[in-house]
C-alpha positions as a Markdown table, in Angstrom:
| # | Residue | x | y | z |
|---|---|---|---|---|
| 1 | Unk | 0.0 | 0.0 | 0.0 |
| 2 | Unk | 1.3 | 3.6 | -1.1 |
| 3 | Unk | 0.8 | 6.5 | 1.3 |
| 4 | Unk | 1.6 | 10.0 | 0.8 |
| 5 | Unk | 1.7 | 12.3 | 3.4 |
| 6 | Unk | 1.4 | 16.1 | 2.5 |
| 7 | Unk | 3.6 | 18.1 | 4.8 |
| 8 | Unk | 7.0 | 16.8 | 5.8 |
| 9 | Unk | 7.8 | 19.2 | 8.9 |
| 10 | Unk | 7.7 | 18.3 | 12.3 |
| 11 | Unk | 4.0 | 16.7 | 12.1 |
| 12 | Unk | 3.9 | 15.2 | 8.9 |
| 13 | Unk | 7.4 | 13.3 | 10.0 |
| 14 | Unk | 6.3 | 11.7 | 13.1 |
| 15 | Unk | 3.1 | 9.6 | 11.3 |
| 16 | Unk | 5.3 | 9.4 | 8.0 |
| 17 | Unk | 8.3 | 7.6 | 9.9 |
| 18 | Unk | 5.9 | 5.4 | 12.2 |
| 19 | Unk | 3.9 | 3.9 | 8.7 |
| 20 | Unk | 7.4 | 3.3 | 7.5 |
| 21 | Unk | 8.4 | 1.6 | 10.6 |
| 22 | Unk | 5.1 | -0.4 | 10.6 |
| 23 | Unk | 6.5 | -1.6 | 7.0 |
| 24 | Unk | 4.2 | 1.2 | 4.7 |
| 25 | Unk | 5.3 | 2.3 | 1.2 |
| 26 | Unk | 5.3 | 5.8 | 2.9 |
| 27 | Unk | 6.4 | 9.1 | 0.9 |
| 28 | Unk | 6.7 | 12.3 | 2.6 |
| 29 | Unk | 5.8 | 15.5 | 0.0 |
| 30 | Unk | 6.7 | 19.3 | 1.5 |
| 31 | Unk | 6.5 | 22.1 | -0.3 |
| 32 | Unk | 9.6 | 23.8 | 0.9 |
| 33 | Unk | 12.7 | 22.9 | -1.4 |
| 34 | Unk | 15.0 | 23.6 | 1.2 |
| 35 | Unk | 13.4 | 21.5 | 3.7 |
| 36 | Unk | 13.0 | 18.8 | 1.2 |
| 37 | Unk | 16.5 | 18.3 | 0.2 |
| 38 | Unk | 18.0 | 18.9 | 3.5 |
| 39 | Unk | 15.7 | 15.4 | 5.0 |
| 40 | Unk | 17.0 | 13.7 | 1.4 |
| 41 | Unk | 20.6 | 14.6 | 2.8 |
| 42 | Unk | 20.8 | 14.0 | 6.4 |
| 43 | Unk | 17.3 | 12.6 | 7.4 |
| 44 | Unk | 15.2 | 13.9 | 10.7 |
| 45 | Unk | 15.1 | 13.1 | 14.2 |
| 46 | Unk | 12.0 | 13.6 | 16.5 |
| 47 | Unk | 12.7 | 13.9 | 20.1 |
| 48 | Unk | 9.2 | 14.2 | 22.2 |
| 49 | Unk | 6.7 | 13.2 | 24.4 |
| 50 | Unk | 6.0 | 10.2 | 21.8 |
| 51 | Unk | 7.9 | 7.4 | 24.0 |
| 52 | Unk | 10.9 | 7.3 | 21.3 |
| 53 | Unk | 13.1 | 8.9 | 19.1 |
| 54 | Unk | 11.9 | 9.1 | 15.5 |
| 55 | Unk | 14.7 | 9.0 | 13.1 |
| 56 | Unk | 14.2 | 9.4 | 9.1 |
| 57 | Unk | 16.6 | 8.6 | 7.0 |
| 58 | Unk | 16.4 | 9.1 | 3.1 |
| 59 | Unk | 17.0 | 5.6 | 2.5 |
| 60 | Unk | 14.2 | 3.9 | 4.3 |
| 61 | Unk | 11.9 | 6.9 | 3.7 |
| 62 | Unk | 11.3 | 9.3 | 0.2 |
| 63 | Unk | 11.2 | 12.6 | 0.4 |
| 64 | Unk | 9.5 | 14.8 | -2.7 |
| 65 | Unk | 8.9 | 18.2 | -3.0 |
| 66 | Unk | 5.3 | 19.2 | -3.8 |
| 67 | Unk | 5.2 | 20.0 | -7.8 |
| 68 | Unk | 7.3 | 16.7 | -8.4 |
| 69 | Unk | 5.3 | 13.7 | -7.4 |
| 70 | Unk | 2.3 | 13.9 | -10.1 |
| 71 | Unk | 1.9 | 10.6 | -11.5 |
| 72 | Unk | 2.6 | 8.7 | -8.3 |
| 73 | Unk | -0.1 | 6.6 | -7.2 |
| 74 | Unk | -1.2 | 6.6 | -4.0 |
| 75 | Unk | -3.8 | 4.1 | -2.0 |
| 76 | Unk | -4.0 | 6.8 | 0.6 |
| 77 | Unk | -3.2 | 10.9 | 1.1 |
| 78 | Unk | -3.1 | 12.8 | 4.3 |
| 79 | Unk | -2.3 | 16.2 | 5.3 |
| 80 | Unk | -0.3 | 17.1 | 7.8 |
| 81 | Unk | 0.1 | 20.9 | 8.1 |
């Protein structure tokens, strides 16, 4: 099952990395280029009142910047914003 979630800040990462975790097809879209290519680079870490640390790395979860992922097909999309 595809899943993209819309919105790949600090709210959009923590349900993007859990569904990955859980074994999802998960792809994360944002609309910020910078923020976009700096998780393709060096991932994200999550630190919280969630009972772990998130990390997302760029090879375990894709990262794509909003104008870019037409054609993709997804089973599910959800905003996170």
């Amino acid at each position: 099952m595809k899943i993209a979630v819309l919105g790949a800040g600090s709210i959009g990462l923590v349900p993007g990395v859990m569904l990955t975790n859980a074994g999802y097809d998960v792809t994360l879209i944002d609309a910020w280029d910078e923020n976009v290519k700096a998780l393709n680079e060096n991932g994200g870490t999550i630190i919280g009142n969630i009972f772990t640390t998130l990390t997302a790395r760029s090879n375990n979860v894709r990262f794509h910047i909003s104008d870019r992922y037409d054609g993709i097909n997804f089973h599910i999309r959800f905003g996170c914003m």
